[in-house]
N, C-alpha and C positions, 0 to 999 in steps of 0.2 A: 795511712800506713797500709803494707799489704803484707797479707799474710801465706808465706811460700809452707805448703801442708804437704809433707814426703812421707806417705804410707807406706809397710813396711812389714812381710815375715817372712822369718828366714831366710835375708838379703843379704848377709854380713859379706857376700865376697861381691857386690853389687851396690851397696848404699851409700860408699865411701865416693864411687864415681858420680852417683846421684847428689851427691852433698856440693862434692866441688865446681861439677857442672853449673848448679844455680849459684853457689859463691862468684863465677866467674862474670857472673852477668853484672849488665851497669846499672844498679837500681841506688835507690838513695835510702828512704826513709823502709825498711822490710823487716821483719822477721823469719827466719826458718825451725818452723815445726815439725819433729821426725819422730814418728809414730810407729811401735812395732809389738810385739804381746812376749819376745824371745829375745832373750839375755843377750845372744850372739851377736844379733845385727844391734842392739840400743848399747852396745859396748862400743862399737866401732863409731856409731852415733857422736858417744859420750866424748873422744879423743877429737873429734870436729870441734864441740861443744868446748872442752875447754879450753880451746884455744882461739876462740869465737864466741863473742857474747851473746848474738844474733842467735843463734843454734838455741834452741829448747827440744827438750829429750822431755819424751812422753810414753808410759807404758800404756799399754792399753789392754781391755782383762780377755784377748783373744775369743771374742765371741763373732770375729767377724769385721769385713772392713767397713759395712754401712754403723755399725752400733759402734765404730772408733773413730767415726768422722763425726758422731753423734756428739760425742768426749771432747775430740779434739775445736770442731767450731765453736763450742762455749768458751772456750780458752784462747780462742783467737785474737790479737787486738786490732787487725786490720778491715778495712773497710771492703777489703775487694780481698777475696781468698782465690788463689792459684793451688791448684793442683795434681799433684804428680805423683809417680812409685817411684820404690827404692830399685827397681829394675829394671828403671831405663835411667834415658840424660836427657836434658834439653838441650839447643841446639844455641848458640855463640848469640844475644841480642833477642833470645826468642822469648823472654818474660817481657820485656820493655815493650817489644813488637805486640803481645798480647794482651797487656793489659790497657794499651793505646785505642784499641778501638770500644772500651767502655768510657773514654770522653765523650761518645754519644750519649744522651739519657736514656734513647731509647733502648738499649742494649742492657738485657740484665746479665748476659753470660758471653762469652768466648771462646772457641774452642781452637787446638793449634794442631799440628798436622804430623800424626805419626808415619818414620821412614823407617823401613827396615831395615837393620844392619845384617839378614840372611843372605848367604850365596845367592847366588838368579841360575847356578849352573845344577843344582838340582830338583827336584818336582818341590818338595816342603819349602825351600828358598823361593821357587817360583811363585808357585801359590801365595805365599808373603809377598811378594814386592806386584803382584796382581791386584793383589786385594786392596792393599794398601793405596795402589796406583785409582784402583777405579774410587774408593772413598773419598779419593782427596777430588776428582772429577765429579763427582757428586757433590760434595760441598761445597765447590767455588762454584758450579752451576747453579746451587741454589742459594749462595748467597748474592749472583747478579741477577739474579730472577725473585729475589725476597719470598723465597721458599723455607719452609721448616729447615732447621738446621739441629742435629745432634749432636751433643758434646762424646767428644772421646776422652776417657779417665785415664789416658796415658799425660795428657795433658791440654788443662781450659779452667780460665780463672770467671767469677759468676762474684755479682756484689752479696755482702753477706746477707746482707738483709731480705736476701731473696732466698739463702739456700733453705732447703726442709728438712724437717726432721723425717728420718730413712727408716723405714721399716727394716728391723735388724733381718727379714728373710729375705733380701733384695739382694740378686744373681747380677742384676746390671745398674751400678747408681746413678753410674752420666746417661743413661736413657729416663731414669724415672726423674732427676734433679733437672735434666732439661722441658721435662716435660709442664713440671712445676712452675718454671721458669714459664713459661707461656700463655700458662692458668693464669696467670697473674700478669698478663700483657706487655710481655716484653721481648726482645726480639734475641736470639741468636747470631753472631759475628763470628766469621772465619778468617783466620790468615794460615795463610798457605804458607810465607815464610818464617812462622814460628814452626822449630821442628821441633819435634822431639823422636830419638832413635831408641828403635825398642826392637828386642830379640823375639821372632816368635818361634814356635814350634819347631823341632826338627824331623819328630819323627809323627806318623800318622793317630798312634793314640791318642799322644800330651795337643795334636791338634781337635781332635775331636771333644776332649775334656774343657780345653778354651773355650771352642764355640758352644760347644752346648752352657756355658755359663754367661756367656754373651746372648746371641741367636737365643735361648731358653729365657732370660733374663729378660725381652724384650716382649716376650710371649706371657711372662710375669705382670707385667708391666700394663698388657692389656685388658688383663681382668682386676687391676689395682684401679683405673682409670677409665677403663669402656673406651680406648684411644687404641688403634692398633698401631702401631710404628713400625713393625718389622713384619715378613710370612715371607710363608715357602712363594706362594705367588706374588707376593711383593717383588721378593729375586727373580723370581723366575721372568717375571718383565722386562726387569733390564738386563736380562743377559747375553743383546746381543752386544752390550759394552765390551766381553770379555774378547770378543772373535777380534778385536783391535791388537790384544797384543803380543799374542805367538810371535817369535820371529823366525822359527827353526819348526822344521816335522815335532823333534823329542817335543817341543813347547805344546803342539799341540795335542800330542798324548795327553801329554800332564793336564791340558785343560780337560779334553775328555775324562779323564779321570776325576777331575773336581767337580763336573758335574754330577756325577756317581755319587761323592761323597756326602756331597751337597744334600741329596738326596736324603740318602742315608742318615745326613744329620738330620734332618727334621722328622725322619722315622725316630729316631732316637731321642728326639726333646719331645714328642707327642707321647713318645711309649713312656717317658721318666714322670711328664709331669699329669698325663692326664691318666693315664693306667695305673703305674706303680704308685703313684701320687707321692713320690719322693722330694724329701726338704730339701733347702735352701743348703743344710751342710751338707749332707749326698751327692746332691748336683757339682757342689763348689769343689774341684777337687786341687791340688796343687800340683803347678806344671812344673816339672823340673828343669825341661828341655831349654827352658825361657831365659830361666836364670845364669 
């Protein structure tokens, strides 16, 4: 069985298209589990639910989404957990396409390929469908080169019996759950056309609050493990991937510009977590722009 796990706060105008997007898909033997801490969205949940026996509604006591996937995999009954947010959709064939490449044994996880649904004609749309663009370029390179590969928690299904239990202050889960994944000998799988379509930021704040819980979360993650996975100079090496994709002058502003920010974020994840020594709930802020 597998088990499709849609986490979830404060979605309600967002989880309804998350619910039917995975109902659409061709799977056989599944369950869907929709996890949220707020009456709103596990109301919207519930009318899925009862008209779908498949659907299980689960509250969870809002301490965080690593401490309600904690809840929630105990409760699983599938052998291979997919998962997703109530804030995005997956893409038409993209569970069957991702859970296809854990017929390897050697594969304990898989991750699918988030697409932006942002404009491309302004900088915050840019910088999305950039970002996006050079990640997905990263991970089919290192998946034909049998390179480290990262799961993204937008969407990537991992067998149960490999996931961990999350330290409830954990800013990034698919970087510490892959990481886990690895400890224990097993390889990472990408497909490129599993999509899943996700909103990001519009304005420059709600982007900086994102990546500081991402980019910070991976910086988390290195002093959990003695593994560094992310830094400023990690980026900063492959950034002549970026000079590829301007197509226009405005494009290249914007780029300029994101390397500023760029900057600027990793002043900002240094001064949160190693100055202010600020938690897990501090850092985690919620993005409105997204939803």
């Amino acid at each position: 069985m597998i088990s499709i796990i849609i986490t979830a706060y404060r979605e309600e105008k967002t989880i309804g298209k998350a619910i039917e997007a995975v109902l659409s898909q061709k799977l056989k033997d599944f369950e869907i589990i929709v996890s949220a801490p707020d009456e709103e969205t596990l109301e919207v949940a519930r009318k899925y639910a009862r008209k779908n026996k498949r659907i299980k509604i689960l509250k969870d006591a809002g301490k965080g989404k690593p401490a309600a996937l904690n809840m929630i995999v105990k409760k699983a009954k599938g052998d291979i957990l997919v998962l997703t947010d109530g804030d995005v959709y997956v893409g038409k064939d993209s569970i069957s396409k991702l859970i296809s490449v854990l017929d390897d044994k050697k594969m304990g996880a898989v991750t699918g390929c988030p697409v932006s649904v942002n404009s491309r004609a302004n900088r915050m749309g840019y910088w999305a469908y950039m970002l996006t663009a050079i990640a997905d370029e990263i991970r089919e390179k290192a998946g034909k080169n049998g390179d480290r590969i990262f799961c993204s928690g937008y969407l990537f299904a991992i067998r149960k019996s490999l996931f961990p239990h999350l330290p409830e202050e954990l800013l990034s889960e698919d970087g510490y759950v892959s990481q886990k994944v690895y400890e224990k000998g097993f390889k990472i799988g990408y497909r490129e056309d599993s999509k899943v379509y996700v909103k990001y930021p519009d304005n420059f704040s709600d982007w900086i609050k994102q990546k500081k819980r991402s980019a910070g979360g991976y910086n988390q993650i290195k002093k959990m493990t003695s593994v560094s996975l992310r830094s400023f100079s990690w980026e900063s090496s492959g950034a002549f991937m970026f000079f590829k994709y301007p197509s226009n002058f405005l494009e290249w502003i914007w780029l300029f510009e994101l390397f500023i920010s760029r900057v600027y974020l990793w002043f900002a994840i240094y001064r949160d977590i190693n100055i202010k020594k600020k938690s897990q709930k501090e850092i985690w802020q919620r993005v409105e722009s997204t939803k």
